[in-house]
VOVOZA-219386 format. One record per residue (C-alpha): z, y, x. Coordinates in steps of 0.5 Angstrom, whole numbers, always signed. Each point is the difference from the previous one (the first is absolute). Layout:
<c3 = Z c2 = Y c1 = X>
...
***
This chain:
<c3 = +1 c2 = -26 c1 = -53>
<c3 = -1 c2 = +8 c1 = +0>
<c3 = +1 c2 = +4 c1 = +5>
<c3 = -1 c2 = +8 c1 = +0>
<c3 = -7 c2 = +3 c1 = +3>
<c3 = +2 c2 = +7 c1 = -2>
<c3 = +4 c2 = +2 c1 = +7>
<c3 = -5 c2 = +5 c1 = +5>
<c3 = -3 c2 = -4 c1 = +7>
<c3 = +5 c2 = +1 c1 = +5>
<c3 = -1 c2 = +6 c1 = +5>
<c3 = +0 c2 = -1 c1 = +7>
<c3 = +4 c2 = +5 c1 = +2>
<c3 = -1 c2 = +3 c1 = +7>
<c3 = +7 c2 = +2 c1 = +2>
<c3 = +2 c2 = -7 c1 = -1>
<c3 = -4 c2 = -1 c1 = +8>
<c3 = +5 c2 = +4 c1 = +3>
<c3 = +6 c2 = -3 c1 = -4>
<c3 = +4 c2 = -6 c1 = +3>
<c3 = -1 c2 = -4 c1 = -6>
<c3 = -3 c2 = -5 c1 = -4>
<c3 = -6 c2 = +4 c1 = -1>
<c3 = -1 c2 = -4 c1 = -7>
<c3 = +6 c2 = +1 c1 = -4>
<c3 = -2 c2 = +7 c1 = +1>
<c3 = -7 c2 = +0 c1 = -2>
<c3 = +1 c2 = -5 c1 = -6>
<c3 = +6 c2 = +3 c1 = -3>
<c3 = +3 c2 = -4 c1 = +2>
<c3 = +8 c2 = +3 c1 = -1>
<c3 = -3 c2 = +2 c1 = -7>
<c3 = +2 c2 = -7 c1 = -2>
<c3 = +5 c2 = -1 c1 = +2>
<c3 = +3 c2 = +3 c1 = -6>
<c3 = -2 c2 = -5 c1 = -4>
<c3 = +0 c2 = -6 c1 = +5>
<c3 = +4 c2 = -2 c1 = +7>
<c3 = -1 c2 = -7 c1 = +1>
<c3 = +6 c2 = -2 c1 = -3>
<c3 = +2 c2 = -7 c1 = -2>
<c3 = -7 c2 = -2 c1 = +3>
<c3 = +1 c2 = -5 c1 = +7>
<c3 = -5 c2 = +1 c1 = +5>
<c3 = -1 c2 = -6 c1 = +5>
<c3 = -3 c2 = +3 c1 = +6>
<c3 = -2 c2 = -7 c1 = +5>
<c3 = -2 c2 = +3 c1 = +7>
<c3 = +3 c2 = +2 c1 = +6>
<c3 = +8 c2 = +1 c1 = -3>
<c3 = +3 c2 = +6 c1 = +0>
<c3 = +4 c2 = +5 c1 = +4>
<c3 = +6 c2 = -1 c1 = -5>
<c3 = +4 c2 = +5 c1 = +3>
<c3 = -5 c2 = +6 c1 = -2>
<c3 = +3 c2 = +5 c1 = -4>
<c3 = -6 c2 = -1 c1 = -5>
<c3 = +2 c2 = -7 c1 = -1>
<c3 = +8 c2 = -1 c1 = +0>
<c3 = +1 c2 = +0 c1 = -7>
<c3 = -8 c2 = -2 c1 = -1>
<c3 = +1 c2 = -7 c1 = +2>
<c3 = +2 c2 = -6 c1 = -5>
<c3 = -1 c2 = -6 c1 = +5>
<c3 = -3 c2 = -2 c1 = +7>
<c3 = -3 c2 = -6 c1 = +2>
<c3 = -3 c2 = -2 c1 = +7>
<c3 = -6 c2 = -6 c1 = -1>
<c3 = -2 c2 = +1 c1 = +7>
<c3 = +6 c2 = -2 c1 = +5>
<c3 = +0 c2 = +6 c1 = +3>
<c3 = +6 c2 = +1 c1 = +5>
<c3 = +1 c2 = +7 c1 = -2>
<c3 = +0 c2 = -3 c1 = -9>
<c3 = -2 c2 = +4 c1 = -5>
<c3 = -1 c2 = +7 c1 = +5>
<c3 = -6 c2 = +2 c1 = +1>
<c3 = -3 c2 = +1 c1 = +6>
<c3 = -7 c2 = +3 c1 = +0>
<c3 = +2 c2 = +4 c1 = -6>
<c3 = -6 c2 = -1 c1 = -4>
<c3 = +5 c2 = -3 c1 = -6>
<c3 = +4 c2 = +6 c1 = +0>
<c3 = -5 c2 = +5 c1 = +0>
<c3 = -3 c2 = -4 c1 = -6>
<c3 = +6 c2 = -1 c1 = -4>
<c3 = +2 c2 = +8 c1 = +1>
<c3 = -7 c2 = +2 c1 = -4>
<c3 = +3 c2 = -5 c1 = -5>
<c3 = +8 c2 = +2 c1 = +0>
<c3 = +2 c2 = +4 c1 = +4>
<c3 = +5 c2 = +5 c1 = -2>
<c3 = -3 c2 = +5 c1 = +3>
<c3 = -4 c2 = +4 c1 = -5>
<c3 = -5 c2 = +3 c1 = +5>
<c3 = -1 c2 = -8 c1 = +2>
<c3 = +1 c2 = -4 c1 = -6>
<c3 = -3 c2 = -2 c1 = -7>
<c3 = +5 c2 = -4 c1 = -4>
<c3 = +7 c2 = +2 c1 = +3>
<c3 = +4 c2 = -3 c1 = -5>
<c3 = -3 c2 = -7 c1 = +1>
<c3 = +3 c2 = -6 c1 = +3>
<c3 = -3 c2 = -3 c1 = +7>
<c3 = -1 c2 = -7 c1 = +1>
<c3 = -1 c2 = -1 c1 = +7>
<c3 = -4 c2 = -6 c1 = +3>
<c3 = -2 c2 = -1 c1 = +8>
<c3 = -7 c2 = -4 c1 = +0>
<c3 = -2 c2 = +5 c1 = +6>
<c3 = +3 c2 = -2 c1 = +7>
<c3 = +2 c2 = +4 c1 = +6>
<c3 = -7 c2 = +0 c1 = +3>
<c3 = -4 c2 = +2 c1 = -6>
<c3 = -2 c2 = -7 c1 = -3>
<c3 = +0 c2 = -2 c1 = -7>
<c3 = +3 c2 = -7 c1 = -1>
<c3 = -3 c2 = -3 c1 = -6>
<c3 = +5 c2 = -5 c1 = -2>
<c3 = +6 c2 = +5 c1 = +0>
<c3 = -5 c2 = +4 c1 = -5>
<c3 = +0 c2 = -6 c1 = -4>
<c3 = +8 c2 = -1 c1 = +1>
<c3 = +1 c2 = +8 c1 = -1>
<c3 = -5 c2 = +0 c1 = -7>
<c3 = +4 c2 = -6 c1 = -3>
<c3 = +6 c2 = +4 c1 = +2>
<c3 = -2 c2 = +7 c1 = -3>
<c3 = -2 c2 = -4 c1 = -6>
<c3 = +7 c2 = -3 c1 = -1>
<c3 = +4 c2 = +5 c1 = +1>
<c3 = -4 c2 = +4 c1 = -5>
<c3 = -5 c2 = +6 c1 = +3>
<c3 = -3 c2 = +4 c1 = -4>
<c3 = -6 c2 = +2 c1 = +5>
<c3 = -2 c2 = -4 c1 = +7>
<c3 = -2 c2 = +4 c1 = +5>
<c3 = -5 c2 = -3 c1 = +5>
<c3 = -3 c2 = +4 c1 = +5>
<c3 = -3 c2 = -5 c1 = +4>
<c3 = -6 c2 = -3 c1 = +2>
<c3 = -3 c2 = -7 c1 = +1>
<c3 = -7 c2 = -2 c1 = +2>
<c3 = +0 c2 = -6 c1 = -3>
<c3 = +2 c2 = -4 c1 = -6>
<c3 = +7 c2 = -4 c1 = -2>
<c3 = +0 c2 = -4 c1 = -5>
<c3 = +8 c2 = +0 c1 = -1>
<c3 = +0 c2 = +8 c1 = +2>
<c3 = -5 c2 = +0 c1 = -7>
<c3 = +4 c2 = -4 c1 = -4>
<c3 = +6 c2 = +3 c1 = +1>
<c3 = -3 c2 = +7 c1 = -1>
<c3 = -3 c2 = -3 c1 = -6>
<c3 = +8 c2 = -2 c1 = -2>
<c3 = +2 c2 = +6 c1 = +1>
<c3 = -5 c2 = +4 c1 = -5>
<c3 = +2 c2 = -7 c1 = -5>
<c3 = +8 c2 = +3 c1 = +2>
<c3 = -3 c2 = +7 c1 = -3>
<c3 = +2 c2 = +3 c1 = +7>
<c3 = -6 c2 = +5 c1 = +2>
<c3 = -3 c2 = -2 c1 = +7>
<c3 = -3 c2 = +6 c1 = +4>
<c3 = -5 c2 = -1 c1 = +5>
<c3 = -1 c2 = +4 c1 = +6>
<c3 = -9 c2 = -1 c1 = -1>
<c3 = +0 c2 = +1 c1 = +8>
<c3 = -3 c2 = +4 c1 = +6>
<c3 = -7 c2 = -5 c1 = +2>
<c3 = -5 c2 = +6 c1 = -3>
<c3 = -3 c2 = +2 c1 = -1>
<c3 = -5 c2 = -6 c1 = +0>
<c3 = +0 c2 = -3 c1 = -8>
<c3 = +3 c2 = -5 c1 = -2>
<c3 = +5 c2 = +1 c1 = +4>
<c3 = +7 c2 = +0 c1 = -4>
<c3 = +5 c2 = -5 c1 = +3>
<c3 = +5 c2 = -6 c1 = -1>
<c3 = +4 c2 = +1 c1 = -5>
<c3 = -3 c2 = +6 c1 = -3>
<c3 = -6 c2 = -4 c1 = -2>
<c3 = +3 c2 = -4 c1 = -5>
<c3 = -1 c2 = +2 c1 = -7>
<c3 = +8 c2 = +0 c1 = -2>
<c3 = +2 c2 = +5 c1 = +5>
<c3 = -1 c2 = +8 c1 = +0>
<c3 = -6 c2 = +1 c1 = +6>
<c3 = +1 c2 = +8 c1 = +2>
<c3 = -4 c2 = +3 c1 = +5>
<c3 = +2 c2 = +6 c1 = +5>
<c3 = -3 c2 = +7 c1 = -3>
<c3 = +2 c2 = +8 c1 = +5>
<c3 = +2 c2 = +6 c1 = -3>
<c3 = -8 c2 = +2 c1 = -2>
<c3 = +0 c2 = -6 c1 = -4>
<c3 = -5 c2 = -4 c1 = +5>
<c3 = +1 c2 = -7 c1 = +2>
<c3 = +3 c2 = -2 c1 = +6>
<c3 = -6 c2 = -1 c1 = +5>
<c3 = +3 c2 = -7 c1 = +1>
<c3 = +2 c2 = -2 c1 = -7>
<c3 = -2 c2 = -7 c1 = -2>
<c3 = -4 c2 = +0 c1 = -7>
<c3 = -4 c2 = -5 c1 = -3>
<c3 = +1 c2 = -3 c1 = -8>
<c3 = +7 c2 = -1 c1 = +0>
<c3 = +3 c2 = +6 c1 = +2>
<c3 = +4 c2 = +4 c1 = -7>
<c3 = +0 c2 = +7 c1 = +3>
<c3 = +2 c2 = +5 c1 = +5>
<c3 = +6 c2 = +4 c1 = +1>
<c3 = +3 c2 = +4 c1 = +6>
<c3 = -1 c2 = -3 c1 = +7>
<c3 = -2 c2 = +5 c1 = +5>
<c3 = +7 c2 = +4 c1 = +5>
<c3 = +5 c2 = -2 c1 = -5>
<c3 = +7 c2 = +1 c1 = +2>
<c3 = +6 c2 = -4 c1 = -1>
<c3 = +6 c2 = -3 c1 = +4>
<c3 = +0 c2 = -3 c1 = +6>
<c3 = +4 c2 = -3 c1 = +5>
<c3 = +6 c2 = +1 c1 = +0>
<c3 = +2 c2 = +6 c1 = -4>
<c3 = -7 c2 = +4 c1 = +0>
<c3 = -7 c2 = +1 c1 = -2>
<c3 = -6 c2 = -1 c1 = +2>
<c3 = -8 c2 = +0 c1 = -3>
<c3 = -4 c2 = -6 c1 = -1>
<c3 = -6 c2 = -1 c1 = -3>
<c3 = -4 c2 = -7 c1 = -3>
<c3 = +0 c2 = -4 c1 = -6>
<c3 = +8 c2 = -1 c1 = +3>
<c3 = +1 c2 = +7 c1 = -3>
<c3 = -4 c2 = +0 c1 = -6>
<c3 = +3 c2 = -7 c1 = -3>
<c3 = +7 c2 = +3 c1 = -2>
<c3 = -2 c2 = +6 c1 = -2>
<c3 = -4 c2 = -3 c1 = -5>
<c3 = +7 c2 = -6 c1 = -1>
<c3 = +5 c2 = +7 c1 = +0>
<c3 = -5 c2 = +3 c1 = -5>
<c3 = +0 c2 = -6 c1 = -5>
<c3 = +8 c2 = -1 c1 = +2>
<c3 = +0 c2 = +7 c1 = -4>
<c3 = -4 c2 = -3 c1 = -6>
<c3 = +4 c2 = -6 c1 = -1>
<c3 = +6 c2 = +5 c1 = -1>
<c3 = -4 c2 = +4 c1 = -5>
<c3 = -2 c2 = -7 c1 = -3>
<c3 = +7 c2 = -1 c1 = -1>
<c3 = +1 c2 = +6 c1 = -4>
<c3 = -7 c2 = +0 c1 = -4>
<c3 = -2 c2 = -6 c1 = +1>
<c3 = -8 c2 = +0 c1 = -2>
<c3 = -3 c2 = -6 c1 = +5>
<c3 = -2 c2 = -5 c1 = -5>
<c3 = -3 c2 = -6 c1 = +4>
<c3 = +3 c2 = -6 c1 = +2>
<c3 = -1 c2 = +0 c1 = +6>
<c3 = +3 c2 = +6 c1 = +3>
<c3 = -4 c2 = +2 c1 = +6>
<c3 = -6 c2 = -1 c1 = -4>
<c3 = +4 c2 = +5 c1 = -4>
<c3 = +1 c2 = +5 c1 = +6>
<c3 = -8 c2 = -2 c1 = +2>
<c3 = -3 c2 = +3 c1 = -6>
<c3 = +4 c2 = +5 c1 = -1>
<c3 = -1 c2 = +2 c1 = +8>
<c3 = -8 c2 = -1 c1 = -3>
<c3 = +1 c2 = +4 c1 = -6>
<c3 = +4 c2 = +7 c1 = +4>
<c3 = -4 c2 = -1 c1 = +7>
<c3 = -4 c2 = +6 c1 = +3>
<c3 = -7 c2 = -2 c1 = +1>
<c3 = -3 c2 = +1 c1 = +8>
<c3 = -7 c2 = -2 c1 = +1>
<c3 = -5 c2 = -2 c1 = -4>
<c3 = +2 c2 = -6 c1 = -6>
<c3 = -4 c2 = -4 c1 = +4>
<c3 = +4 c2 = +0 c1 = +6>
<c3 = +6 c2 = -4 c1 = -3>
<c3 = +1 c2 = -4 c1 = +6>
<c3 = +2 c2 = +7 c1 = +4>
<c3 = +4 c2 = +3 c1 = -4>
<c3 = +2 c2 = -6 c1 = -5>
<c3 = +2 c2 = +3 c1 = -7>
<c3 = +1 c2 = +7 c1 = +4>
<c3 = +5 c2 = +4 c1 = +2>
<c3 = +7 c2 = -1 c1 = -2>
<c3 = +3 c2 = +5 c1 = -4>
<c3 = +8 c2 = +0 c1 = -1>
<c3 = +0 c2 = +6 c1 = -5>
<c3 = -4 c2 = -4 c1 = -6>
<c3 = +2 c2 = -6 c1 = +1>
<c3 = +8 c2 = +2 c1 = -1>
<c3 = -1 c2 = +6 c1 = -4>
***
């Protein structure tokens, strides 16, 4: 496929610190695009810790909701972890939101106390592939292996879903990067802050792709507002919401030729992506930093 190598890096702009913002839709011109692209018709399934389903962002965001974990309060979300990751995906708020005409898929396999339940992710991942997700996004983390967490990634990826992965926060030792960011169908993103520096406890290691945005970013919160997070949680969906903009730009001017699609958005992730370090230190950064501008343009 070809992708454009003509857009200028992205400057950070230090007014943005002072801004009640995702920081990285500013800095990575973000709203340029979306004159081109904004996520329409693109399904991103985002499997976490549910959502604050009455939040203005997400009213008119939501397609479907399913809670896995048999949690009393449903889908809601109750460590508001899953709705700040859904809001720098989807949410309607331009300050917040990447692709605010995409569509919100919303599995709950985070319960109420924080933990990830690996059978519900399973259950959630074949439910996101049958009810035709385009993205699925995956800020989690597992120290371990599972084989059916492997092959329903692998299933997903088959189905042409794209399966983002928080890469994890157990840096800055290497060879770090946890479950299922680890295994080679998915999309493994580290978090980077404003400078463009990793985060001190990003996990690195061979298998990560590339960084993007995960240090101070703001999104929604419980019940109605906004708050800041940081991590590779964050980082995922800034990626998932950059690539949800491509795919809608892909419907138009198609130009990925590979079969498989996620080795599609791979290379031209690779062929666009702003090197930080020295090439050698691939496992850092993966194929550099994300940049949306050159990849949509």
């Amino acid at each position: 496929m070809i992708c454009s190598k003509s857009a200028k890096l992205p400057v950070a702009n230090a007014q943005s610190l002072f801004m009640r913002e995702n920081w990285g839709i500013q800095t990575f011109g973000i709203p340029a695009l979306w004159n081109l692209s904004k996520g329409e018709g693109i399904n991103v399934a985002v499997l976490d810790s549910g959502i604050a389903f009455n939040h203005p962002d997400f009213v008119q965001a939501i397609s479907m909701m399913k809670d896995f974990t048999n949690s009393k309060a449903g889908v809601y979300d109750i460590t508001g972890h899953g709705t700040h990751v859904a809001g720098i995906i989807g949410s309607r708020n331009p300050k917040v939101g990447l692709a605010s005409e995409i569509k919100l898929l919303i599995g709950k396999i985070i319960n109420d106390e924080g933990t990830v339940d690996i059978d519900a992710t399973v259950d959630a991942l074949y439910w996101a592939i049958e009810n035709k997700a385009n993205i699925i996004n995956l800020s989690i983390e597992a120290k371990k292996d599972y084989l059916q967490l492997k092959q329903a990634v692998e299933e997903a990826n088959k189905a042409g879903c794209i399966v983002v992965c928080a890469a994890g926060n157990a840096g800055p030792k290497q060879d770090s990067i946890q479950y299922p960011a680890k295994y080679k169908s998915t999309i493994a993103v580290a978090a980077i802050d404003r400078n463009f520096k990793l985060r001190v406890d990003a996990s690195t290691g061979p298998e990560l792709d590339l960084v993007a945005p995960g240090v101070d970013i703001y999104s929604a919160d419980l019940p109605y507002g906004y708050t800041t997070r940081g991590g590779s949680s964050m980082a995922a969906p800034f990626v998932s919401g950059v690539i949800a903009l491509m795919l809608a730009r892909e419907k138009k001017n198609p130009r990925i030729t590979t079969i498989n699609l996620t080795d599609g958005i791979r290379e031209c992730i690779s062929n666009t992506a702003f090197q930080l370090g020295n090439p050698e230190e691939k496992s850092l950064y993966g194929m550099g930093l994300i940049h949306p501008q050159r990849m949509i343009v």
